[in-house]
C-alpha positions, 0 to 999 in steps of 0.5 A: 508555497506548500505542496503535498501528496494527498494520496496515492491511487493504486487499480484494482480488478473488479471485486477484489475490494474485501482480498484488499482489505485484508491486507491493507487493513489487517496487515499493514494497518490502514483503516478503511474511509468512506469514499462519496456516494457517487465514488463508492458506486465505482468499487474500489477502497479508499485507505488511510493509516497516519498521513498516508492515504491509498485509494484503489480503483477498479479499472476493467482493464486491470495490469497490477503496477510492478514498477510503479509504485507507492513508498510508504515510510513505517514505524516499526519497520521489523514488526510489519516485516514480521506480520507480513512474513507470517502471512507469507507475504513475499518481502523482496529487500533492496539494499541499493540506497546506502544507509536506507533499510527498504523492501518491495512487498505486492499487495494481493493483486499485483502491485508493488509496495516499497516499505522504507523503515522509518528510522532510517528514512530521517 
């Protein structure tokens, strides 16, 4: 038996789906799905970039997740890290797992990202 992670689904405020996209797609690179009729009647964003998949929903009572949290692993690692600090997204390294270069960014409104460099994640 084989299991996987589809995706990975983050909450969103209502109407901030266009702040989202600029840094999901313009930043970090993912390009936005069509999510069905009857999903996309909700809000929120559905996002993809290689395998990785992140769906944001609007929840009314909205708390951005500031230990939960998706790991997204990244190829050019340094070159994002870069993207993201001239846009002057906070990068938070986290040197706790030895051998491993990772940091914590939040998306726009609140959640937590953890950047995993791809070449040491192998």
């Amino acid at each position: 038996m084989r299991w996987f992670l589809d995706h990975v689904q983050l909450a969103i405020p209502a109407g901030e789906e266009e702040r989202c996209d600029e840094f999901y797609v313009g930043l970090l690179g993912f390009r936005v799905l069509d999510k069905p009729p009857v999903l996309a009647a909700r809000g929120g964003r559905w996002y993809q970039r290689d395998d990785a998949v992140v769906h944001l929903g609007v929840d009314p009572h909205f708390t951005p997740a500031t230990k939960a949290h998706a790991a997204l692993v990244v190829d050019e690692y340094d070159d994002l890290l870069e993207r993201l600090r001239a846009a002057e997204v906070e990068i938070r390294p986290d040197e706790s797992i030895p051998g491993r270069r990772r940091c914590h960014v939040d998306d726009p409104v609140g959640n937590r990202l953890e950047l995993i460099d791809g070449a040491s994640a192998r």
